[in-house]
N, C-alpha and C positions, 0 to 999 in steps of 0.2 A: 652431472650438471656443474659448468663452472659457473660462479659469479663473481663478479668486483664490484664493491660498493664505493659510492662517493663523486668525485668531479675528476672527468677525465678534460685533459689539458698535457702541455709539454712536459710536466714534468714523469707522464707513465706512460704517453702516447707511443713513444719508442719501444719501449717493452710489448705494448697493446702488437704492431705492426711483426714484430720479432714472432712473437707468440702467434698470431693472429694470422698472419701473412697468407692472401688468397693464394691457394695449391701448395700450400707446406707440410700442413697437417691435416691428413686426411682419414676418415674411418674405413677402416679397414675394409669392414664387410662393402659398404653399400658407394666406396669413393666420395660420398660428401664430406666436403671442407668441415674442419673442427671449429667449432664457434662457441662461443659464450654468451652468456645475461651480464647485463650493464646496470646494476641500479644509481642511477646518475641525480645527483644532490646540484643542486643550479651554480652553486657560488662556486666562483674561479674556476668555471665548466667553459670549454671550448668547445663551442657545435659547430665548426668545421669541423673537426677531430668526431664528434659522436656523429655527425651525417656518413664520415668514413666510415668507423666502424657499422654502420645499419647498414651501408654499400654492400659489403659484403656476406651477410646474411645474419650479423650477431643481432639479438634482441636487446630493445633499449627499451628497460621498464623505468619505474618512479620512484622516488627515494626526498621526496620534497624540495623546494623550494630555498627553506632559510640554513636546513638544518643546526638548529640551533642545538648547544650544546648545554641543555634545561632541561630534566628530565620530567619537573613536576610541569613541563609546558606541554610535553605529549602525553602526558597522563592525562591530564584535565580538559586536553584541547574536542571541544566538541565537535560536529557534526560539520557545521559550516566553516571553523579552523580549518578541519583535513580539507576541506572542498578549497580553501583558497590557498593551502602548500601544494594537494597534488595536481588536482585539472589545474590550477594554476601554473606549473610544472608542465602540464604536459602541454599545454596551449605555446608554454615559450618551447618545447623543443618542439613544437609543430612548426613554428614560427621562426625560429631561427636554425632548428638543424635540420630542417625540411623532414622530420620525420611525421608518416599522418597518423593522425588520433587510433585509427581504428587498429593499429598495431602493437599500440603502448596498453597493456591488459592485466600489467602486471604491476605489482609495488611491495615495496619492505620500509616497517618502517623507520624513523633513523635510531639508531642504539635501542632497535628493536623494541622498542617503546610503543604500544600500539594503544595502552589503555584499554577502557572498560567495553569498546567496541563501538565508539564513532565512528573508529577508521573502515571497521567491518560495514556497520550503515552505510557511508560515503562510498564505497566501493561498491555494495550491493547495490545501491538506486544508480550508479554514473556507470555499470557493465564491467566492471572489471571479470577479469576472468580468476586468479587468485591476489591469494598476500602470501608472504613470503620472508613473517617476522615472528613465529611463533616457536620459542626452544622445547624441544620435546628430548628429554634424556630416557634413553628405550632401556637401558638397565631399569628404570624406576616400572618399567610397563611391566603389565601382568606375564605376556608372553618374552620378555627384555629381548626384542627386535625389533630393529630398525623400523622406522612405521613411514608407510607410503604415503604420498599426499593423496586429500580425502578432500570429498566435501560437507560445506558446514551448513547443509540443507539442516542437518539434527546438530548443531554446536560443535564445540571444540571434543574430542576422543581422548584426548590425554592429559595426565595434571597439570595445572596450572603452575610453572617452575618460578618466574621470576613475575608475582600479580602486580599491577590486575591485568587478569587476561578477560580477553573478549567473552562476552556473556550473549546467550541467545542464540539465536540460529538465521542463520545469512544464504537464503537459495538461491541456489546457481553459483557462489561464491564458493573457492576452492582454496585450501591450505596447503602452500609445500613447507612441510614443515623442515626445522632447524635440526637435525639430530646432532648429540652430540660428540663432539671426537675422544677421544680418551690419549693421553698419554705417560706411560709408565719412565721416570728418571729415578736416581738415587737423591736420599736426603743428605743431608751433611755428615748424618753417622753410617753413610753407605747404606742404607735400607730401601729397599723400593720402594714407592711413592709415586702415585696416582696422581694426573689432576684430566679435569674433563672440562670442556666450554664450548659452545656454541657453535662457533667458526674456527677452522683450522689455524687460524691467527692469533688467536684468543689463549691458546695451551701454554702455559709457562713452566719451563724454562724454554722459549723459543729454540727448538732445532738450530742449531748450528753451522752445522757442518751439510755437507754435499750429502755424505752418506746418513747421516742423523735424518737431515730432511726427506730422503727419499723412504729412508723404512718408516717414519713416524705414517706418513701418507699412504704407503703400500698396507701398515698394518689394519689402519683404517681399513682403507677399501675392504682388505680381507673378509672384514665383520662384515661387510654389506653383501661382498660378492658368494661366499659361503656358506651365507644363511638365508637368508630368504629373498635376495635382486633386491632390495629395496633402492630406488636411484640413488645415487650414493652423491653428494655434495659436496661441492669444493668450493666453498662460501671465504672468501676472503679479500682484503685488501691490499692492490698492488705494491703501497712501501711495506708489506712483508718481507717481499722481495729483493728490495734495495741491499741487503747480505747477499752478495756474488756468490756466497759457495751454496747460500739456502735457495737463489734461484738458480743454480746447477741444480741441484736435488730435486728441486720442482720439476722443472724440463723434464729431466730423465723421467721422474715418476709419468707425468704427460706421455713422454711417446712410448716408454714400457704399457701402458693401457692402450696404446693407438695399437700393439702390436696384434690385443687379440682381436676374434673374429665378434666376438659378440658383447662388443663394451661400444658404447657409440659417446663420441660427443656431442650433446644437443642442449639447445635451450629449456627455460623452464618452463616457456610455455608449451614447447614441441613435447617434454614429460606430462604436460595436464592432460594437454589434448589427447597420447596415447591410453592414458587414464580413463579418461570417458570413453573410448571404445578400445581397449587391449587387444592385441596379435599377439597370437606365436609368433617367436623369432623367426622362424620361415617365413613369415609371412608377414613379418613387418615391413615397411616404406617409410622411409623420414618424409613429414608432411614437405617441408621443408629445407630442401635439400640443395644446398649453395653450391655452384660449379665454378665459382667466381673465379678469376687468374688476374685480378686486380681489386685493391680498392678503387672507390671511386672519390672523386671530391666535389666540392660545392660546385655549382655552377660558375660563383661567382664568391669570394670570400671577403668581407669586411671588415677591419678593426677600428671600433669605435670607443672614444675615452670616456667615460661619466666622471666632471670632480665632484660633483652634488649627489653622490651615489649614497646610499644606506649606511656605508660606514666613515671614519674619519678620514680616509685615504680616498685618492682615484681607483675608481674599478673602469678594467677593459671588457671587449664583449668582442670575440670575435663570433663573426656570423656570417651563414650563408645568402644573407639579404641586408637590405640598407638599413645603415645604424637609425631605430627608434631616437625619441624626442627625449628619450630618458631612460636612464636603467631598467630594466623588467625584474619585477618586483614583485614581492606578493600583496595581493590587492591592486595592482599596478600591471597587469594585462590585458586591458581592456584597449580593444583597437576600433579603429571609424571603420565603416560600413563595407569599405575598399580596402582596406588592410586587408579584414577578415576574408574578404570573397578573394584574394592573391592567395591568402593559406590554406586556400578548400582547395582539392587534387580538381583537375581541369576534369573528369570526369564531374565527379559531385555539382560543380561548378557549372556544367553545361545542364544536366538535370535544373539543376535549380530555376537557371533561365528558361529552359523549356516549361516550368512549373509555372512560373511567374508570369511569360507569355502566354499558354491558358487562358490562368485567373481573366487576366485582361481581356483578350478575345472573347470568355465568356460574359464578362462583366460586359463589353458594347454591344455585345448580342442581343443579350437583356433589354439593352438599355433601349436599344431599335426598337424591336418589338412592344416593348411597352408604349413610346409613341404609337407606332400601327395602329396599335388596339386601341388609344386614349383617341385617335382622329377617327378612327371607324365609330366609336361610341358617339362621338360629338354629330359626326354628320346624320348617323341614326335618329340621334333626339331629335335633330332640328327636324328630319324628313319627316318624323310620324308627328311635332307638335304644330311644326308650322311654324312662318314666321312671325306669328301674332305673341306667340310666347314672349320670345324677343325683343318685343315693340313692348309687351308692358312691363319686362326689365327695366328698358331703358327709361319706363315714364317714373314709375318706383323711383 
């Protein structure tokens, strides 16, 4: 699993295309393009650029809206907060990087911050499929191995490292959890010396060099590949990379793993769904399987200025549709009647209308018939009472 978190824009999009590039890097076994997870943060996000990358089979999960950098604001943010950063989130990249809902299943949340388990509620009642924020250090486990993602039908499976972690238990709702990396430097008096964290980004003293970076990542793997397959994670942030010789090292580690027969690269969601019904490697199939020999791009691409945006500067928006009346914002997604029905797939969309035409059709059907019946009763009364009835209405 790779992922990159944050806003994708010009300044990693080039790297995204390098790396990413439909028919460059492909799995070995099964000929499927190599693709990655996006968890895409809205601010200074270019959705031309994330419509490209969905073009080509990469998954584009949630990662909020402000991402504020407030730690006691996702700790505390309740129920209806995560509802208006992430479906709010996902509404604008429905909206503007034409990616549709039913796709977006995933979320992390930012500086992994997830709290006591609103984010888990909010996920569990809106469908998600997992999260993709919770650090699990497998040296600390009973069995100290890499731990697969699970679902939180029965709660969280392993210690709570950095609280509060999510409380309770979330069905249908799935964990890929964070394991964490380890890497061994010397200290100042030449001693070895351990550090461990979350994301491959996270280990300090940052890898280096070409070579430093490529064994720090191979040693990893090692631990997942020779002990128990647990899917092994390549969670990190593309100005990692901005060191030339550390994305040499990366590269290479990349297509050294493309070499063998039974490492695949796939998304996070294509790792849950194996999860809920496991193959032998013989007999695996990527659900999901990109043949792509291009990206694709927007139909049609806009850049639109906001000066009255959120913050004290101009923010831009480019988009695969016509610049909104105003920044899309949190709390600030809500579209008229006819927006909404342009960002529902023409599929959805024609259902709908066939729904609607129905209701109608059955509603004047109704409505017929109930005359029928009200003029057959009237004419009934009169024939059995007569018109004498009548006559002493009118004298009344």
């Amino acid at each position: 699993m790779l992922t990159f978190d944050d806003a994708v824009n010009e300044e990693n999009m080039d790297f995204y295309r390098h790396l990413l590039a439909p028919g460059r890097r492909k799995n070995r076994a099964n000929g499927c393009n190599m693709v990655a997870t996006f968890f895409v943060s809205a601010v200074y996000t270019d959705y031309s650029f994330v419509h490209e990358l969905y073009s080509a089979g990469n998954e584009i999960a949630l990662h909020s809206i402000t991402h504020v950098k407030n730690y006691t604001y996702w700790r505390t943010l309740d129920v209806a907060g995560w509802e208006a950063e992430f479906l709010g989130e996902r509404e604008i990249l429905r909206d503007y990087a034409l990616i549709p809902e039913r796709d977006m299943v995933g979320a992390r949340a930012p500086f992994l911050e997830s709290g006591r388990g609103a984010s888990h509620v909010m996920m569990q009642e809106h469908g998600f499929l997992y999260d993709s924020s919770v650090h699990v250090n497998y040296t600390h486990e009973p069995d100290k191995l890499p731990v697969y993602p699970y679902t939180l039908d029965y709660g969280l499976q392993t210690k709570c490292i950095v609280p509060p972690c999510p409380e309770g238990t979330y069905k249908g709702l799935w964990t890929v959890p964070l394991n964490w990396y380890y890497r061994t430097v010397q200290d100042d008096a030449g001693s070895p010396a351990e550090d461990d964290c979350p994301m491959a980004d996270a280990c300090h003293p940052h890898p280096v060099t070409h070579a430093d970076t490529f064994d720090f990542l191979r040693s990893n793997f090692e631990l997942f590949y020779h002990y128990n397959r647990a899917p092994f994670p390549i969670f990190i942030h593309e100005d990692w990379l901005h060191e030339p010789e550390r994305a040499k090292g990366f590269l290479t580690f990349v297509d050294w793993l493309l070499t063998m027969d039974d490492v695949f690269f796939v998304t996070v969601e294509e790792v849950v769904r194996f999860m809920q019904n496991p193959k032998p490697l013989g007999e695996y199939v990527q659900s999901k399987c990109s043949k792509a020999t291009e990206f694709s791009r927007c139909p049609e691409i806009h850049s639109c200025e906001f000066a009255d945006a959120q913050s004290e500067r101009t923010r831009w928006l480019r988009s695969c549709r016509r610049c909104p009346n105003r920044y899309p914002w949190i709390r600030e997604v809500a579209r008229t009647k006819s927006e909404r029905d342009r960002s529902v797939d023409p599929a959805t969309l024609k259902q709908l209308h066939y729904n609607n035409a129905f209701v109608f059709l059955f509603g004047s059907v109704l409505v017929f018939y109930t005359c029928i019946f009200a003029y057959r009763l009237a004419v009934s009364f009169r024939t059995k009472h007569g018109a004498s009835f009548y006559s002493k209405l009118s004298m009344d």
